[in-house]
C-alpha positions in Angstrom: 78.5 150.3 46.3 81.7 149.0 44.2 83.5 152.4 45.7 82.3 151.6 49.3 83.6 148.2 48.9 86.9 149.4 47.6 87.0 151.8 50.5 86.3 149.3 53.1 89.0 146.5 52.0 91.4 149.9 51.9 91.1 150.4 55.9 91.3 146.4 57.0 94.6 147.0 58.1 96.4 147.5 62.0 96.6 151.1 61.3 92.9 151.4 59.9 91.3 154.8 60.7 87.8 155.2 58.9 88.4 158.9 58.5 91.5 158.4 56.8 89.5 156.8 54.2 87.2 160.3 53.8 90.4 162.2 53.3 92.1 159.9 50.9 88.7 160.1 49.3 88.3 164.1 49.9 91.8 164.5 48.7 91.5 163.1 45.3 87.9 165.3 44.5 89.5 168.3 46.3 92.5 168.1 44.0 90.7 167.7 41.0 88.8 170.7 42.1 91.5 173.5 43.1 95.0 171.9 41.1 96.4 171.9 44.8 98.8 168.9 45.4 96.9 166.0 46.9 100.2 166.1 49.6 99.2 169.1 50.7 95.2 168.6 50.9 95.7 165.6 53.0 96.7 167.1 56.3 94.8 170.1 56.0 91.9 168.0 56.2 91.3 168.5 60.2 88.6 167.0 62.8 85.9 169.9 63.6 85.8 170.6 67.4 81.7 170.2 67.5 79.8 168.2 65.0 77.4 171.1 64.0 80.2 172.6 62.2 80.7 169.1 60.0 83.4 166.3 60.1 86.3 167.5 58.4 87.3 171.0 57.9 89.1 172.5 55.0 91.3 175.9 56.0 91.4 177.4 52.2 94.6 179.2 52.7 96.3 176.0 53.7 96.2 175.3 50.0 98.5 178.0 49.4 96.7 178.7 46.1 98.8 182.0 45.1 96.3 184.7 43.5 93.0 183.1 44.2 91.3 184.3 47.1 90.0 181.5 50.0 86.8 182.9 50.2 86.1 182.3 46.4 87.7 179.1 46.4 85.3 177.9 49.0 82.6 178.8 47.6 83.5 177.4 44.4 84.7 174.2 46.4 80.7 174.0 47.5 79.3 175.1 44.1 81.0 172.4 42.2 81.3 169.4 44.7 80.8 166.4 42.7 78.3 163.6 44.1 79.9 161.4 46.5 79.0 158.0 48.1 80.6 159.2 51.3 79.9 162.7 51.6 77.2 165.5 51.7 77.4 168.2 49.5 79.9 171.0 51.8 78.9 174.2 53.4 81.6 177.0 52.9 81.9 179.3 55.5 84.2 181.9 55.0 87.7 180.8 54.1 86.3 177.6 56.0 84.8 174.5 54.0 83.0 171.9 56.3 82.6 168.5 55.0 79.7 166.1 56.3 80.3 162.4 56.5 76.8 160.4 54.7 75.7 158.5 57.9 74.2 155.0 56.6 78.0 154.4 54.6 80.3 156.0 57.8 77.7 153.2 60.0 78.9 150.4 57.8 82.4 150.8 58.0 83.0 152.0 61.5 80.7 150.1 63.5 81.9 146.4 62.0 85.6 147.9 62.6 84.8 148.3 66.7 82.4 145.4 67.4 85.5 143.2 65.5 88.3 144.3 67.3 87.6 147.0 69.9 91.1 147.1 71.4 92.7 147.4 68.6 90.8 149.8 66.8 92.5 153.3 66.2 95.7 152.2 67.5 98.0 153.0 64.7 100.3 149.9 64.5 103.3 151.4 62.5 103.9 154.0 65.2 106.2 151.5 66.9 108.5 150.2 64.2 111.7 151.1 63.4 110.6 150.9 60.1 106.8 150.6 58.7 107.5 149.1 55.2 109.5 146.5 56.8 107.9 145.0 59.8 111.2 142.4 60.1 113.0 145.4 61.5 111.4 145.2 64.3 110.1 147.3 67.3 111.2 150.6 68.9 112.1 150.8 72.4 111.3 153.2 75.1 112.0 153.3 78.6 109.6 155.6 81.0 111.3 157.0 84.0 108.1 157.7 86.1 107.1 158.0 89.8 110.6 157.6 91.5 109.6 158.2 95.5 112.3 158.7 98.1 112.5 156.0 100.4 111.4 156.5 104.0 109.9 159.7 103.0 105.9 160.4 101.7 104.3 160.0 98.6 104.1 163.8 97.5 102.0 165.0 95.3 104.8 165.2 92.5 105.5 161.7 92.8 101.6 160.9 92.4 101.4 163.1 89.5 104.6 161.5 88.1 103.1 158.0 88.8 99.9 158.6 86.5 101.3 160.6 83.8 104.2 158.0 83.6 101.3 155.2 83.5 99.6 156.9 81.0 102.6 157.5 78.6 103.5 153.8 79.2 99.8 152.6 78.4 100.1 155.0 75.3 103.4 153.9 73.7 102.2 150.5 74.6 99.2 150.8 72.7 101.7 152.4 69.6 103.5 149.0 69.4 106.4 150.5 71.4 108.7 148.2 73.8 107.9 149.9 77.0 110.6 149.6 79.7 108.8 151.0 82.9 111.1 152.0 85.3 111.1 153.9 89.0 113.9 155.2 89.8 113.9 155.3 93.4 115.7 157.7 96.1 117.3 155.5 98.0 121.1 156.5 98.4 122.6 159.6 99.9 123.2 160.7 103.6 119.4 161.1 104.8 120.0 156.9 104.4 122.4 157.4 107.7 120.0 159.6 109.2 117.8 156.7 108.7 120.2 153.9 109.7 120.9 156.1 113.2 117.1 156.7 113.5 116.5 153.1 113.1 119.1 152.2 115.5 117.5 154.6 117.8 113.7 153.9 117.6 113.1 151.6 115.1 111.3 148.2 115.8 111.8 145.2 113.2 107.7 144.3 113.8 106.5 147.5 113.2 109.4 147.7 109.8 107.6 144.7 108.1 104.0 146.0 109.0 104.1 149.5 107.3 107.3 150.0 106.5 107.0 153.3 104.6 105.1 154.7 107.4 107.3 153.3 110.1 110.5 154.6 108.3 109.2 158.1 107.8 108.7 159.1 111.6 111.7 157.1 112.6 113.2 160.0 109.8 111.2 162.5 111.8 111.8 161.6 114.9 115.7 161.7 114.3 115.6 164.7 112.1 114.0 166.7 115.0 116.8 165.3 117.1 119.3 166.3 114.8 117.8 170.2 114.4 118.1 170.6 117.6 121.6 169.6 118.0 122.4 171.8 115.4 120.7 174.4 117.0 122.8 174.1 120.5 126.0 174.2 118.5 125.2 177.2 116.8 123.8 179.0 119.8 127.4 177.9 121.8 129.2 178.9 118.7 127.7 182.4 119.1 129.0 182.2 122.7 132.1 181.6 121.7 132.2 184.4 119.3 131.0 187.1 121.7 134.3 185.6 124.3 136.8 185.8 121.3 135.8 189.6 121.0 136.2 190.0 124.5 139.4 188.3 124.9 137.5 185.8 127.6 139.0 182.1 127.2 136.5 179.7 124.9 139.1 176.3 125.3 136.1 174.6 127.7 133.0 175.8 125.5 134.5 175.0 122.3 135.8 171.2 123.8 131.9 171.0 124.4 131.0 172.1 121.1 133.5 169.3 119.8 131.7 166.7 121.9 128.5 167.6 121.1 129.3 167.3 117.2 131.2 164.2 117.1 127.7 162.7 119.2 125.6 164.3 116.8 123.0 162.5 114.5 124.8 164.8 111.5 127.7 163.4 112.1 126.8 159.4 113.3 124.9 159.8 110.0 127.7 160.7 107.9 130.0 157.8 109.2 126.9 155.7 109.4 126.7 156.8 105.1 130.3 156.1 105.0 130.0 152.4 106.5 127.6 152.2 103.4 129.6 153.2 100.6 132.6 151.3 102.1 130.4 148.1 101.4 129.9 147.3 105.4 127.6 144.1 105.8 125.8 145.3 108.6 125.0 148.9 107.3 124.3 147.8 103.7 122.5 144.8 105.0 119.6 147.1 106.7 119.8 149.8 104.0 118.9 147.1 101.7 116.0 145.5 104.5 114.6 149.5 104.2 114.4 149.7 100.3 113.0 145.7 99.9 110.0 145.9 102.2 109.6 149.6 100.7 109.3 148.3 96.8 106.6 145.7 98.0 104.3 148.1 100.2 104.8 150.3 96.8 104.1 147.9 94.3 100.9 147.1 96.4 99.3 150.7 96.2 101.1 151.0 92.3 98.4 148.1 91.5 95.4 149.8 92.9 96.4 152.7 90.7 96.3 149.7 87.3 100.0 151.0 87.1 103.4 148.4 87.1 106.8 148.4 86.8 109.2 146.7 84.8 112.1 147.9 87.1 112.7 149.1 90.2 116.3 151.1 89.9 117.7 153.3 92.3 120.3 155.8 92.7 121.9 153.3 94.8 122.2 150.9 91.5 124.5 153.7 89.2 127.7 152.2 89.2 131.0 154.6 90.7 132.6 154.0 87.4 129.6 155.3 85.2 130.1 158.4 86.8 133.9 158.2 86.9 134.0 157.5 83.2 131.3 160.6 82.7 134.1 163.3 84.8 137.1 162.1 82.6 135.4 162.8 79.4 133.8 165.9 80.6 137.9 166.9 81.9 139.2 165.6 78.6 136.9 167.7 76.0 137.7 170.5 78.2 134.1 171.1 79.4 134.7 170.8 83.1 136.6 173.2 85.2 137.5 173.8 89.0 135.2 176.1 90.5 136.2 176.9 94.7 137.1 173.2 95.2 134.0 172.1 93.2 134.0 170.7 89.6 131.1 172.6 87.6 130.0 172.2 84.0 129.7 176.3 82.4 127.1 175.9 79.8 126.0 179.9 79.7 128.6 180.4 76.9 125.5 178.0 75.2 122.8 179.6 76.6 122.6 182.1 79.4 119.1 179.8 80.8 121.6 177.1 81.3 123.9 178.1 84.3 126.7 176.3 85.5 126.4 172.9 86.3 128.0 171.2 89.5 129.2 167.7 88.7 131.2 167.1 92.1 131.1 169.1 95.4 134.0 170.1 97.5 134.7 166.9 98.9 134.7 164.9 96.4 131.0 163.3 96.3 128.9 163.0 93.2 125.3 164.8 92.9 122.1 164.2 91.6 123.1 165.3 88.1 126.4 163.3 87.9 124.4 160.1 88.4 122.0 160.6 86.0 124.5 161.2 83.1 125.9 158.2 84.5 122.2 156.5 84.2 122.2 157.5 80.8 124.4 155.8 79.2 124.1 152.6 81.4 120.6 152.6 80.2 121.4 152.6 77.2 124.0 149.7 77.1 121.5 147.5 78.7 118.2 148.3 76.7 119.0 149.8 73.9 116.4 152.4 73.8 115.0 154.5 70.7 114.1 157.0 73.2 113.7 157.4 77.3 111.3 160.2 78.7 112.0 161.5 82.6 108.5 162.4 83.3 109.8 165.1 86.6 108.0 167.8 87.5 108.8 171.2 85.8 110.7 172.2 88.8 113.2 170.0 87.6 113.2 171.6 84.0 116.5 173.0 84.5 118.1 170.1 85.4 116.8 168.4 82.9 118.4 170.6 80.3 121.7 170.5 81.8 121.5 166.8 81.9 120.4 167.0 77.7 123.1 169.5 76.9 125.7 167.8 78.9 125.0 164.6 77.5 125.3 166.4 74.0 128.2 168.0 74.5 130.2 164.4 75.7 129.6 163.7 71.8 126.9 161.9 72.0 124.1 163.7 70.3 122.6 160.7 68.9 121.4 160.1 72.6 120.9 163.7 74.1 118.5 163.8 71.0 116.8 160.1 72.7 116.0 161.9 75.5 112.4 163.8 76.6 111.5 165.5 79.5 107.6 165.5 80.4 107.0 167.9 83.0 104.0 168.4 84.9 102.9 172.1 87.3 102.3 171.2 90.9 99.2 170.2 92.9 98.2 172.5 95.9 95.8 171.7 99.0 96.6 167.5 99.2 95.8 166.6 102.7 95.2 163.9 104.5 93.6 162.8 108.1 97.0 162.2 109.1 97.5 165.9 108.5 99.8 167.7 106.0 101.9 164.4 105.4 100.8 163.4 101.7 101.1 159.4 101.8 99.1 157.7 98.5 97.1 155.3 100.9 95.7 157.8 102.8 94.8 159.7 100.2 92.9 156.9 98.0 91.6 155.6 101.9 89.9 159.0 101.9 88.5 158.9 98.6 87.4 155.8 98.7 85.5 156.4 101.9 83.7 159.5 100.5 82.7 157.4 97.4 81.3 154.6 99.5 79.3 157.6 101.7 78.3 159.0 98.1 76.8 155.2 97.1 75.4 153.9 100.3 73.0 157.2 100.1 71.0 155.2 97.1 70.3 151.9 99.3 68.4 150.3 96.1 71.2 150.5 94.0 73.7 149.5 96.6 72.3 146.5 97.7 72.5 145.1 93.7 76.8 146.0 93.9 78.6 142.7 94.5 81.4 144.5 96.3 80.7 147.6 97.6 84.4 148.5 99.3 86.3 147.0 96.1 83.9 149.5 93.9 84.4 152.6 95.8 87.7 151.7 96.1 88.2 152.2 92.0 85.8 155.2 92.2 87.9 156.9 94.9 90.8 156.0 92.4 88.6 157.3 89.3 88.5 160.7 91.0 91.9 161.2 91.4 93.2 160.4 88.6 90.7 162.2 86.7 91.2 165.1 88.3 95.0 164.9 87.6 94.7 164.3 84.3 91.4 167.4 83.8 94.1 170.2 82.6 97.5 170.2 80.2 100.0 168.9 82.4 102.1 171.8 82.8 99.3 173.3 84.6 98.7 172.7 88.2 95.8 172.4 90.1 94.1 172.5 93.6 93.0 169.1 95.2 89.2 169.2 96.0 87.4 166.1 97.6 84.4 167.2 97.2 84.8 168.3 93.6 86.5 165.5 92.3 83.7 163.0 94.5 80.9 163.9 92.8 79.1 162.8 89.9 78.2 166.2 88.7 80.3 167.5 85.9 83.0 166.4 83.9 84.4 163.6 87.2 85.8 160.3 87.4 82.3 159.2 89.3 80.4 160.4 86.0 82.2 158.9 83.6 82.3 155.6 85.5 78.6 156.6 85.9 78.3 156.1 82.3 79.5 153.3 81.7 78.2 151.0 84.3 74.6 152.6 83.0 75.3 151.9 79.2 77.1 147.9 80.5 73.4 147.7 82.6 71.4 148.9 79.7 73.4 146.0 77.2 72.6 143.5 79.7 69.0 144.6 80.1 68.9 143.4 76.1 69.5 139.7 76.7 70.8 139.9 72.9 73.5 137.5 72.6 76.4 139.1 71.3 77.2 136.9 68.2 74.0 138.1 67.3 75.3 141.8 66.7 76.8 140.8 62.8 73.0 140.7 61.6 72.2 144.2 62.6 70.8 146.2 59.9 72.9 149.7 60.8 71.1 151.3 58.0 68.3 151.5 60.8 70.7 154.2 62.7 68.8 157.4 61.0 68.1 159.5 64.3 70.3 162.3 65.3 71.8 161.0 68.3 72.7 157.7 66.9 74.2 159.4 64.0 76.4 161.5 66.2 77.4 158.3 68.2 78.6 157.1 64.8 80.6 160.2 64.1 81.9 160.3 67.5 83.4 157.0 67.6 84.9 157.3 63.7 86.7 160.3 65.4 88.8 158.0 67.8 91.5 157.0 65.5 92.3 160.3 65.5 91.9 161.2 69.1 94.7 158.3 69.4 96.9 159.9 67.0 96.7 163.4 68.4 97.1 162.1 72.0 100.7 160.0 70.6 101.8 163.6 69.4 100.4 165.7 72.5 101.5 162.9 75.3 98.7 164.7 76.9 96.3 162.3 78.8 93.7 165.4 78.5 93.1 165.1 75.3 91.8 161.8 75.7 89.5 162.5 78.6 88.1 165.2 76.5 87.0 163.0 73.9 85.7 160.4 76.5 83.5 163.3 77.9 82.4 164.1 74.8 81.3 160.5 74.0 79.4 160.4 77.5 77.7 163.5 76.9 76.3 162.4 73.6 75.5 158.9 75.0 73.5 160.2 78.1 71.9 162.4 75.9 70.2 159.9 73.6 68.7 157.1 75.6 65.5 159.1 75.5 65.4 158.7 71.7 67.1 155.6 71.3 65.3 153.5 73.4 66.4 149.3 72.9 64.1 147.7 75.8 60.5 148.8 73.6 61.6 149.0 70.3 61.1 146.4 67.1 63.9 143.8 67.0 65.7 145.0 64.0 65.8 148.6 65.8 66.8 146.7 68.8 69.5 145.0 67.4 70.8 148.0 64.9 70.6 150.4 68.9 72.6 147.5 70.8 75.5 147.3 68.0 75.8 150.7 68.0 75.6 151.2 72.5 78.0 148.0 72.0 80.2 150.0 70.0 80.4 152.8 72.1 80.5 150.6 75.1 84.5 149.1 74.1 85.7 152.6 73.1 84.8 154.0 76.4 86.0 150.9 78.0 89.3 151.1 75.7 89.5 154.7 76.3 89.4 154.5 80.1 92.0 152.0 80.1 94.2 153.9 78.3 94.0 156.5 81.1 94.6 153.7 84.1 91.0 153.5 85.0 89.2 150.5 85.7 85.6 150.6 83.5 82.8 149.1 86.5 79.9 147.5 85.4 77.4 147.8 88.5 77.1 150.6 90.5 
């Protein structure tokens, strides 16, 4: 018991993972064992993907061993396995050694660990210093550039995905002990903001502006952008007139004067003075651009909150200063990088690598892009947080761009940020509709979900009559399926929207695994155990299969953290959170609490406990909100 002792004061620590303790403890008899260096037995020691093939897993050859073969050594590893106070005796299989975690010693020590600090257990602490031996030094700092919607437009599907992910990697870092700077970067400069301001000036109406301003924005947009197509096609049908005259030698004076008149009454070109007004600082035009974005950041932050997702900062395109990107062009001109190219300036980075192309940094006449502000974004960023690193997360449509932007930044000299900067991507999501139609705006979207999941509960009445608020609980299942189904796959891989798919509570869903937890939180209440009471369980009680497996499942979550920090992929916590589910729905049968003696009672109810706040921690980490009733 001295060695379990030692073992458990070992992992009282922020980073504590209990299965660290096996392989520090796995290491030392291993090394012994084979003469392999104990640095290189430690990470080999890998999580099994089932528990049927054990708890860790030994790859021989990852030894390196020259001249003994992995299959012997295996064997010999199982042959001559010392007794252990932790582990079984292994099973070799192959080149393959499986180790077995005792269950009564892995009980102690991980089940204490989550009914003491749930939400902290298996974050890793250290992640998020600058420098783990030296806690003084402080945090890093990360800034997440996530969501980033175009005013006056609709929530598309990339910007949805965007938003979760970006929550995600925000919840993750925070949960690493990272400063997280949130940010959206909104579109919300360029010359579709005079189409707007001529819309507006058209067809807008100041009541219907602060009732739904995104949605009354967005077909004043329409509206005007029809307006302005067909203008454009009028001119170019007359300018084909005028063409077909020319050849004929037939005079074109009075069509092409009507031509003229037609453009300079044009939205294109009321627009483009409207736009210039703006950049010129005009009060009046800058005045209702800025109306426009304020009343479009609160309607945003509004449907942001039902998704659990905030922001630290709302920037803009609008916000990069002229000199940023000024400063950027005479540094790119004075390294020699930038050259003419017909009128434009462009950026050649084949002669780095063909995938590359050439960059444009400033069209014809003059005007800076998309990629010229966000090199100047970079390093303004940078002078005001300070960051250790900033991810874009942009859909991989945008992965060209975003290498430009790296290499660009690189080749300015400063390679100690290119190398601060990540791009997440994310493949696209097909068949998002709404009642509206084709138009993809969030609220709609989590309107319709949240109606089919109050259909899906008002079909038990028994159970919906005990739900305190029925529209407020369907409202977070609604969101549950979509962001469950967003998150089901890798990122980079899209997906098809289905309703009814992501609605039910059949398969791996968002309705199933809130299922599962508001069953397990009505089960624990069911117990009338006081909580304090939990510290006198005897856990040595735990000798069934399934609550065994719970056990091993929850020592696993450490690592699931860990592997999700170096992934950044939100699947491979869902995974694990289905996997939890599965083995908890599973074992109600055999672990009953409600008819069993009151040590086995209490010994069941620490251990659904446990499982309880790593579900509940786990979902959180993913943006969900964890219901209780049902």
């Amino acid at each position: 018991m001295s060695t379990l002792s030692a073992l458990r004061v070992n992992i009282d620590k922020p980073t504590a993972n209990p299965v660290d303790v096996y392989r520090i403890h796995l290491t030392k008899l291993l090394a012994g064992l084979t003469g392999a260096a104990p640095a290189v037995i430690y990470p080999a020691l890998q999580l099994t993907q089932t528990l049927a093939k054990g708890d860790l897993s030994l790859a021989v050859p990852a030894l390196r061993l020259k001249g003994r073969k992995p299959d012997d050594v295996a064997q010999m590893i199982q042959n001559e396995f010392p007794d252990s106070p932790l582990l079984e005796r292994p099973v070799a299989d192959r080149s393959f050694v499986q180790f077995f975690f005792k269950p009564a010693p892995l009980a102690a020590i991980v089940l204490p660990l989550v009914l003491d600090d749930a939400a902290n257990y298996g974050r890793d602490l250290t992640l998020g210093l600058h420098d783990p031996a030296d806690h003084a030094k402080g945090r890093k700092r990360i800034v997440i550039d996530f969501g980033s919607p175009n005013i006056a437009k609709p929530f598309h599907a990339g910007h949805l995905r965007s938003t979760i992910i970006g929550g995600f990697l925000a919840n993750l870092y925070e949960q690493a002990n990272w400063d997280v700077v949130r940010l959206n970067y909104l579109g919300d400069w360029g010359k579709q903001y005079g189409v707007l301001g001529v819309g507006f000036a058209d067809f807008g109406s100041r009541d219907e502006l602060e009732r739904d301003p995104i949605g009354h924005l967005f077909h004043v947009y329409v509206k005007v952008s029809a307006i302005a197509r067909d203008q454009q096609a009028v001119i170019k049908e007359k300018e084909g007139q005028i063409a077909e005259l020319n050849a004929k030698g037939e005079p074109v004076v009075a069509l092409e004067a009507e031509v003229e008149k037609i453009r300079d009454a044009s939205v294109d070109e009321r627009a483009r003075q409207y736009f210039k007004r703006m950049c010129d600082g005009d009060d009046e035009a800058l005045g209702l651009w800025k109306t426009f974005r304020d009343l479009s950041i609160e309607r945003y932050k509004d449907t942001f909150a039902r998704l659990n997702i905030h922001y630290d900062v709302y920037d803009g395109e609008s916000q990069i200063k002229d000199s940023s990107m000024e400063e950027a062009a005479r540094v790119l001109e004075e390294k020699g990088l930038s050259e003419d190219s017909q009128g434009a300036k462009i950026v050649d980075l084949t002669q780095y690598a063909k995938k590359l192309g050439k960059a444009i940094i400033k069209k014809k006449d003059g005007t800076s892009i998309y990629l010229t502000r966000d090199i100047g974004a970079v390093f303004e960023r940078y002078e005001k947080y300070h960051y250790d690193k900033m991810i874009y997360v942009i859909a991989n449509q945008q992965d060209l761009h975003m290498m430009q932007l790296i290499k660009i930044i690189e080749l300015m000299g400063r390679d100690d940020l290119a190398k601060r900067l990540q791009h997440i991507n994310f493949g696209l999501v097909s068949g998002m509709s709404t009642r509206r139609g084709t138009v993809k705006f969030l609220d709609d979207i989590l309107r319709d979900t949240a109606d089919k999941m109050h259909e899906v509960m008002r079909a038990n009445q028994s159970k919906y009559v005990q739900v305190e608020d029925p529209e407020r609980t369907a409202d977070i299942l609604g969101i549950s399926a979509v962001l469950v189904q967003d998150m089901s796959g890798k990122r980079i891989n899209g997906y098809t929207f289905d309703m009814n798919r992501m609605t039910s509570f059949e398969g791996d869903t968002g309705p199933y695994l809130q299922y599962s937890h508001a069953r397990l939180c009505s089960i624990i209440r069911k117990a009338e155990i006081p909580m304090d009471e939990l510290s006198r369980a005897d856990l040595s009680l735990l000798t069934e299969k399934h609550a065994t497996d719970l056990v091993r499942t929850l020592a696993q979550w450490p690592d699931v953290f860990r592997n999700t920090y170096k992934t950044q992929e939100p699947v491979t916590v869902l995974t694990y959170l289905f996997k939890l589910t599965h083995a908890l729905n599973s074992s109600y049968d055999r672990l009953n609490i409600l008819k069993s003696e009151p040590d086995v009672k209490l010994a069941r109810l620490a251990l659904y406990c446990s499982v309880q706040r790593i579900l509940n921690s786990g979902m959180r980490l993913l943006s969900l909100t964890p219901v209780e009733r049902m």
